[in-house]
N, CA, C and O of each residue as an XYZ file, in Angstrom:
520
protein
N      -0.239     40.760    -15.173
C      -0.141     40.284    -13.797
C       1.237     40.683    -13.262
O       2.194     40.474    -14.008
N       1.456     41.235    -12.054
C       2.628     41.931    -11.202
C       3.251     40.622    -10.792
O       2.548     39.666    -10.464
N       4.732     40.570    -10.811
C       5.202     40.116    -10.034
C       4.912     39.563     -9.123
O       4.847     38.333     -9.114
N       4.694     40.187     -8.256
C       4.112     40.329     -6.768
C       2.978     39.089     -6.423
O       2.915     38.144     -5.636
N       2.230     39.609     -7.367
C       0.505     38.655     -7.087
C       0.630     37.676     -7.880
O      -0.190     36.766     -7.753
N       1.760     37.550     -9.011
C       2.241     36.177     -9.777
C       2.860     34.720     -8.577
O       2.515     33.543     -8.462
N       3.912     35.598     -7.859
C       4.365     34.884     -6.667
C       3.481     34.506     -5.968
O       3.491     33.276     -6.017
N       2.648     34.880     -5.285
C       1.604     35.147     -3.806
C       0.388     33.715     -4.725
O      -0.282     32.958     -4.022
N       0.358     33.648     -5.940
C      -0.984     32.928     -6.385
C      -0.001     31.900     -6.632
O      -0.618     30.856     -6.418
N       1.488     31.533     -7.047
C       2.332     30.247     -6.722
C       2.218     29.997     -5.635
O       1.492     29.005     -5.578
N       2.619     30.427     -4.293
C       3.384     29.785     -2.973
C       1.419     29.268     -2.381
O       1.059     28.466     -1.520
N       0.565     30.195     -3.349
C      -0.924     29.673     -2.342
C      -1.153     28.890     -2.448
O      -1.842     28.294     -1.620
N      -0.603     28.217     -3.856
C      -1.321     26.826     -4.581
C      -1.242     25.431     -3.582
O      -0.250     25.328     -2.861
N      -1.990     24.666     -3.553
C      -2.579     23.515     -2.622
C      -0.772     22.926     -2.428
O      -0.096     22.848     -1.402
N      -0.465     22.636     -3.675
C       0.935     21.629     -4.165
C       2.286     21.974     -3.193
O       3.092     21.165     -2.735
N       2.257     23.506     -3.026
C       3.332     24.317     -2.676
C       3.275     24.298     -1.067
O       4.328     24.385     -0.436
N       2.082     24.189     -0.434
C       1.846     24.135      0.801
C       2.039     23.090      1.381
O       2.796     23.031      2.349
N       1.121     21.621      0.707
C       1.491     20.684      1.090
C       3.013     20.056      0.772
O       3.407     19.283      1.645
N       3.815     20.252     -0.221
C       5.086     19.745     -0.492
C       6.095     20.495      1.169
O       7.004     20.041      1.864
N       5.268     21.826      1.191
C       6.168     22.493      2.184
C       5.831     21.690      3.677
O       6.714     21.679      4.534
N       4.191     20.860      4.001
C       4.233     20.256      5.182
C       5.139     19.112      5.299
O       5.808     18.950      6.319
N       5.215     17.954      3.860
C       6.156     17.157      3.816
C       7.416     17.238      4.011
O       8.123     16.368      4.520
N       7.880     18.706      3.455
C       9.594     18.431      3.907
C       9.657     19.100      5.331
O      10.854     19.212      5.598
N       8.910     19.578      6.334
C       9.289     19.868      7.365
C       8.256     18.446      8.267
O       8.507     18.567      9.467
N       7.195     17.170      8.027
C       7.065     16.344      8.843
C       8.149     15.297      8.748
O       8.252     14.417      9.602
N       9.341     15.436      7.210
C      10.443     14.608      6.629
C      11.338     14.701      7.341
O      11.977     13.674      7.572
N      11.727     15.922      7.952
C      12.997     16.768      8.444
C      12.751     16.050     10.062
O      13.588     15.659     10.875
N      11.211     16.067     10.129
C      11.273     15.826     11.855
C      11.192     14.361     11.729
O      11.883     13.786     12.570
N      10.466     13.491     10.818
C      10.688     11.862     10.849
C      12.120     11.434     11.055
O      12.649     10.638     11.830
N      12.693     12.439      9.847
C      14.323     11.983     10.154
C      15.040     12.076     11.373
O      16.100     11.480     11.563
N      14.434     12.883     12.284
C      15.618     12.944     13.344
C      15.169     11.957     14.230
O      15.917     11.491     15.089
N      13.642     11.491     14.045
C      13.263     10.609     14.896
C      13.762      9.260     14.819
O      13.985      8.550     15.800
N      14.012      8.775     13.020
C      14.773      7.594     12.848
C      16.329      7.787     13.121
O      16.968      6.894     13.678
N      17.026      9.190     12.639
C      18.383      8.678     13.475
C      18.347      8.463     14.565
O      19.062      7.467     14.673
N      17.826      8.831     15.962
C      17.614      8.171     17.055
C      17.549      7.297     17.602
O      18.300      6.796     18.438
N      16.075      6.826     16.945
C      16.092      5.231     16.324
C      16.942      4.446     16.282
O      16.879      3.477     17.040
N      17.974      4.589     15.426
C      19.148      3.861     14.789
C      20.028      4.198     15.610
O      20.714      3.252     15.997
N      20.348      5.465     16.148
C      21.777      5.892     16.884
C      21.511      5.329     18.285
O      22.507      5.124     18.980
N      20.176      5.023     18.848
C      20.121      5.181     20.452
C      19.851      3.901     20.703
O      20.404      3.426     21.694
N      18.985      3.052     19.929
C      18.634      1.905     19.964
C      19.186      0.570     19.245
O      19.652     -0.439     19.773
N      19.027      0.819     18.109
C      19.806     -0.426     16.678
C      20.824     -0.476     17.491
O      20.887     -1.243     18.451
N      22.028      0.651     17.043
C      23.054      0.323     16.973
C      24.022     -0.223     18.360
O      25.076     -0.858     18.309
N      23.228      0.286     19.664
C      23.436     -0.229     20.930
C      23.236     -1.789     21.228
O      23.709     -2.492     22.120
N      22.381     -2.080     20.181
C      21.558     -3.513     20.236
C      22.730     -4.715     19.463
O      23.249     -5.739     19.905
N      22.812     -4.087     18.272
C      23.672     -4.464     17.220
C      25.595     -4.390     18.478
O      26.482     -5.243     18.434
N      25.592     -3.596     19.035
C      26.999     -3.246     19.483
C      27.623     -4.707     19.914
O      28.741     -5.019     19.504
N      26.793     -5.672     20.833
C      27.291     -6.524     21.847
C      27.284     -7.992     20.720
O      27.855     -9.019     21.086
N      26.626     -7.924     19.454
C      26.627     -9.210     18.703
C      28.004     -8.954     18.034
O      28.800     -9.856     17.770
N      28.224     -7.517     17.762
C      29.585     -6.878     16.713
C      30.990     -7.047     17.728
O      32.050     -6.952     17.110
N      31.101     -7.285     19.215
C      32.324     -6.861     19.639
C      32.061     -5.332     20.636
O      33.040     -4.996     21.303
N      31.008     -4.585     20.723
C      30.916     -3.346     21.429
C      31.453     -2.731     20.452
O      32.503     -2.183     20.786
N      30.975     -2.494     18.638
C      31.579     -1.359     18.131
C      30.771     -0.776     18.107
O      29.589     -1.109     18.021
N      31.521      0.885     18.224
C      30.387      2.022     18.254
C      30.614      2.028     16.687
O      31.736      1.655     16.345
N      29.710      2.401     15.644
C      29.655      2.479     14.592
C      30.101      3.442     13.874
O      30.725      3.286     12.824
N      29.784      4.626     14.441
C      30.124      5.969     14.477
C      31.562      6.330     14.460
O      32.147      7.220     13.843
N      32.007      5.393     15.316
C      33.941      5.733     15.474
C      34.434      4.718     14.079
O      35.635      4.455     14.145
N      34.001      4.348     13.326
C      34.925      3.107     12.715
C      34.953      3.863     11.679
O      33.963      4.470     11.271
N      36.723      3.927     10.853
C      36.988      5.040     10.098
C      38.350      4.505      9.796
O      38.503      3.561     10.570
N      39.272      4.623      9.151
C      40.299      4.618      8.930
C      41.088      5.418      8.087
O      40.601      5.841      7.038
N      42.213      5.673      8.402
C      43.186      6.814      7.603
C      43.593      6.625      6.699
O      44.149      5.526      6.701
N      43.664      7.232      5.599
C      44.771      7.573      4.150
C      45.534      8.177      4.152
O      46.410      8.064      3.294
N      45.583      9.125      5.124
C      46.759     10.282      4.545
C      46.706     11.195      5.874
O      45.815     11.019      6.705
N      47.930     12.402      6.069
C      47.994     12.556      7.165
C      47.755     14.296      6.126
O      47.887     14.635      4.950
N      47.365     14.945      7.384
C      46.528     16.442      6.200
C      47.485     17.889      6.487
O      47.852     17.880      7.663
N      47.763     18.572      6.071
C      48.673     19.473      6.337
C      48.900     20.211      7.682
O      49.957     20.775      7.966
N      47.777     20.151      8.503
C      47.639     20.322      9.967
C      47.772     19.816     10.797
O      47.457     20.086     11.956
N      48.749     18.164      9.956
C      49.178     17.059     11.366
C      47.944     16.106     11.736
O      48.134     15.290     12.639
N      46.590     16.149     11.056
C      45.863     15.863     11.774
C      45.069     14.486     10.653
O      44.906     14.591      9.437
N      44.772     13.540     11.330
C      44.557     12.353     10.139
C      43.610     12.529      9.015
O      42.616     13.131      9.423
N      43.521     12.193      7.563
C      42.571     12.360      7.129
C      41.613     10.935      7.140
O      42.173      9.938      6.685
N      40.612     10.822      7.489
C      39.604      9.965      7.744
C      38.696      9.243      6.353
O      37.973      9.909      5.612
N      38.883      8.082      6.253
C      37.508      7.708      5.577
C      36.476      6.971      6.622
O      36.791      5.908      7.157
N      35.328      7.562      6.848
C      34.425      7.469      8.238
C      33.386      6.560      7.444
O      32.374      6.998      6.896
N      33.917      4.800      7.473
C      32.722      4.269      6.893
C      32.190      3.814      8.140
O      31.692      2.734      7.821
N      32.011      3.951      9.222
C      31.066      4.300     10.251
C      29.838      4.833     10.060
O      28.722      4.346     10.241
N      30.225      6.027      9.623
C      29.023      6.983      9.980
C      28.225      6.213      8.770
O      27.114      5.741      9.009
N      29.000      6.058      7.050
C      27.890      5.673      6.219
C      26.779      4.921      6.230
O      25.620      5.083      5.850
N      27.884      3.359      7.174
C      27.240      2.511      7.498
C      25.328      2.842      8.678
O      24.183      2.394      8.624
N      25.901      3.605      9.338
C      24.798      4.024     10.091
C      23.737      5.095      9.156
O      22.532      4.989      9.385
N      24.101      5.899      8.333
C      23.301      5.926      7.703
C      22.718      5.535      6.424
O      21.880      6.236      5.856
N      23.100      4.557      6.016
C      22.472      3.374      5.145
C      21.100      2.443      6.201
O      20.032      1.999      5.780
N      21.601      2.400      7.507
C      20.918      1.598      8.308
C      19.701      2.510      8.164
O      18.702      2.163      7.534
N      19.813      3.563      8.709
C      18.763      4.638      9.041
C      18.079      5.007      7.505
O      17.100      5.730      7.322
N      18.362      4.757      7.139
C      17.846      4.525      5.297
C      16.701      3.534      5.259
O      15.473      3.610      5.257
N      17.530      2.657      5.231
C      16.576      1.273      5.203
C      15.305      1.347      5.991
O      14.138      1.221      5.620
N      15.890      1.614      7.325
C      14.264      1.983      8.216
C      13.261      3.123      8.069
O      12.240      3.207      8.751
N      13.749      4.287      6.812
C      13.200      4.847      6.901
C      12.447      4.556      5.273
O      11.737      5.422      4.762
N      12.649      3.596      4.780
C      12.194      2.865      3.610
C      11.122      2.368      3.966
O      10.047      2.670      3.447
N      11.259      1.533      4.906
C      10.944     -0.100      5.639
C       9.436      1.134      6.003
O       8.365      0.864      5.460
N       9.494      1.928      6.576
C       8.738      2.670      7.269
C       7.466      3.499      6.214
O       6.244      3.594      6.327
N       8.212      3.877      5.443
C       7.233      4.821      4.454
C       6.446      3.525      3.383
O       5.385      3.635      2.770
N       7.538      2.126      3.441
C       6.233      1.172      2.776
C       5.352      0.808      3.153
O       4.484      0.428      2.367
N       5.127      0.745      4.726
C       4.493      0.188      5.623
C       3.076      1.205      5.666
O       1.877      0.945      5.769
N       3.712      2.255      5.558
C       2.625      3.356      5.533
C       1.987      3.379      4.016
O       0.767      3.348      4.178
N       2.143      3.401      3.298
C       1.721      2.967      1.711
C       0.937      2.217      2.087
O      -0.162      2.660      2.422
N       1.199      0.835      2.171
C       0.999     -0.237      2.156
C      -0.474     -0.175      3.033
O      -1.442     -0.863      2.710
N      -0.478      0.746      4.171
C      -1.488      0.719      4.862
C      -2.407      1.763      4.044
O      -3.619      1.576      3.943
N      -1.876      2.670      3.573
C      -2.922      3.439      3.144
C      -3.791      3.016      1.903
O      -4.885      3.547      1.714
N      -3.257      1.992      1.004
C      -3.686      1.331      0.191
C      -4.642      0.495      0.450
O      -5.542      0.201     -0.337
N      -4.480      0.015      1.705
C      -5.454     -1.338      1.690
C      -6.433     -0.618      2.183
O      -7.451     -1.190      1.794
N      -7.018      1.166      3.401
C      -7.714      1.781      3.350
C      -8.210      2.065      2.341
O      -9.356      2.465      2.544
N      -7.876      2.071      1.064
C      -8.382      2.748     -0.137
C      -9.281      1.389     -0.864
O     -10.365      1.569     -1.420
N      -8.663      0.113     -0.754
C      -9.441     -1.131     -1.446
C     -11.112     -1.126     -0.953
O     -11.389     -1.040      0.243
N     -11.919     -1.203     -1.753
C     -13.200     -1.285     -1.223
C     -13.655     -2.700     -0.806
O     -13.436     -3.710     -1.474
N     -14.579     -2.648      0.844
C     -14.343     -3.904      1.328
C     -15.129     -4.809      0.344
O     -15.839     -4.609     -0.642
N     -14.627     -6.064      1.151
C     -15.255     -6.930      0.429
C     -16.846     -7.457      0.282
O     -17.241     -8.139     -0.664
N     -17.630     -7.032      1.338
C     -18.876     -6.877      1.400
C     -19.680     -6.037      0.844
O     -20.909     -5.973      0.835
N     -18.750     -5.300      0.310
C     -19.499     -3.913     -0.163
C     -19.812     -3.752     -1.522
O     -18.932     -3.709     -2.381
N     -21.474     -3.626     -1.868
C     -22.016     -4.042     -3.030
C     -21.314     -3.529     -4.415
O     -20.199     -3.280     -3.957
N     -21.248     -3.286     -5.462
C     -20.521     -2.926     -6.613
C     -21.210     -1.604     -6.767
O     -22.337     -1.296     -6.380
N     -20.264     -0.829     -7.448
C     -20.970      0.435     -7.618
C     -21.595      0.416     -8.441
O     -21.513     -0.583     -9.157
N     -22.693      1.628     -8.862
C     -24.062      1.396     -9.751
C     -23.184      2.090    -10.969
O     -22.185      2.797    -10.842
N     -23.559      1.860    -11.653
C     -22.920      2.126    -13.583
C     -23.360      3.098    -13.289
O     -24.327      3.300    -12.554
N     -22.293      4.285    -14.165
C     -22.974      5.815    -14.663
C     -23.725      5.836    -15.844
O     -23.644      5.247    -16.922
N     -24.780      7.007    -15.162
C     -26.136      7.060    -15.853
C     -25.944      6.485    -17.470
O     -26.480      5.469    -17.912
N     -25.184      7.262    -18.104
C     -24.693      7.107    -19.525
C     -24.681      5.933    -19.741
O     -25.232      5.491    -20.749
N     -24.016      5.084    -18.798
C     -24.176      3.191    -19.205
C     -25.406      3.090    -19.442
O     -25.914      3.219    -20.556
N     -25.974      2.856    -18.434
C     -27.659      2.854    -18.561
C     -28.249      3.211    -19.388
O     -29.040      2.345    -19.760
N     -28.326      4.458    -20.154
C     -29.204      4.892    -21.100
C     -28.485      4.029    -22.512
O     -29.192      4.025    -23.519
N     -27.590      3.561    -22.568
C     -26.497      2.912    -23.600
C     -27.388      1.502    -23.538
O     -27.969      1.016    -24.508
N     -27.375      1.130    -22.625
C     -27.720     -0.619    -22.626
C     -29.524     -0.346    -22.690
O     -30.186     -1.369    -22.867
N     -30.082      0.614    -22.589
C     -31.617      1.130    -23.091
C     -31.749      0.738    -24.068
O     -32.439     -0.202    -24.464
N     -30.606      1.931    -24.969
C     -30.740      2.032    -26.200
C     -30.310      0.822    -27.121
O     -31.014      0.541    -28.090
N     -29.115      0.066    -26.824
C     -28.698     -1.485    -27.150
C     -29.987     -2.390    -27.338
O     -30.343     -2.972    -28.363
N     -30.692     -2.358    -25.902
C     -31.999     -3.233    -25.897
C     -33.111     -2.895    -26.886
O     -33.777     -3.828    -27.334
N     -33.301     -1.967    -27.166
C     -34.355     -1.333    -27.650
C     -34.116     -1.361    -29.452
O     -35.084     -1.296    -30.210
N     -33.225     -1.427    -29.764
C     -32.680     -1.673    -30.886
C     -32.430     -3.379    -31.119
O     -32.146     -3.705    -32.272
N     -32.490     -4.094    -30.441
C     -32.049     -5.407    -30.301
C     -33.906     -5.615    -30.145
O     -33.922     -6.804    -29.825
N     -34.481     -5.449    -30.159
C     -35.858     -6.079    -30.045
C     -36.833     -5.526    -31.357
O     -37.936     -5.968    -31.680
N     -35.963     -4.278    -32.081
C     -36.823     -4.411    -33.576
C     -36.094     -4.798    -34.471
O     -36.541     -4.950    -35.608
């Protein structure tokens, strides 16, 4: 097998395609939850905190050879820990729903034994009566 048609029968495989729709519907969920978090939460959150923007809160260690401060930006972490959480909060919710689609309802009769049971509990009976 070539190279070529070794590659081409990897990237076709079901796994490779779908892993590839997940990280580009991941890439676009994400920008939808920083939004989320940057346009909404944290505007919401601003007026209980004092009006902090989250984003600016940072403080200096050291000053950097270009005069210019060096930053530890636990701002930004903080905001994205937030945007974490919701995007946790979010993918359980979706689990969670897709699971209980998957439970069979509760009205719904039991499934019939495979054949093999059947011919088993035949043969059980049939032996149990000589």
């Amino acid at each position: 097998m070539s190279f070529a048609s070794e590659f081409k029968e990897f990237a076709m495989k079901g796994n490779v395609i779908d892993l590839a729709v997940g990280v580009v519907i991941g890439a676009a969920f994400g920008k939808i939850v920083s939004s989320l978090v940057g346009d909404i939460v944290m505007p919401l959150l601003a007026p209980l905190l004092g009006h902090i923007n989250f984003s600016d809160l940072a403080f200096t260690i050291a000053t950097g050879a270009d005069g210019k401060p060096v930053l530890v930006k636990y701002g930004a972490f903080l905001q994205t820990c937030f945007e974490f959480l919701i995007i946790a909060f979010v993918i359980f919710l979706a689990i969670k729903a897709i699971n209980k689609l998957k439970r069979p309802h509760p009205d719904a009769p039991p499934p019939a034994p495979p054949r093999s049971e059947i011919l088993l509990q035949e043969i059980r009976d049939l032996l149990a009566r000589k």
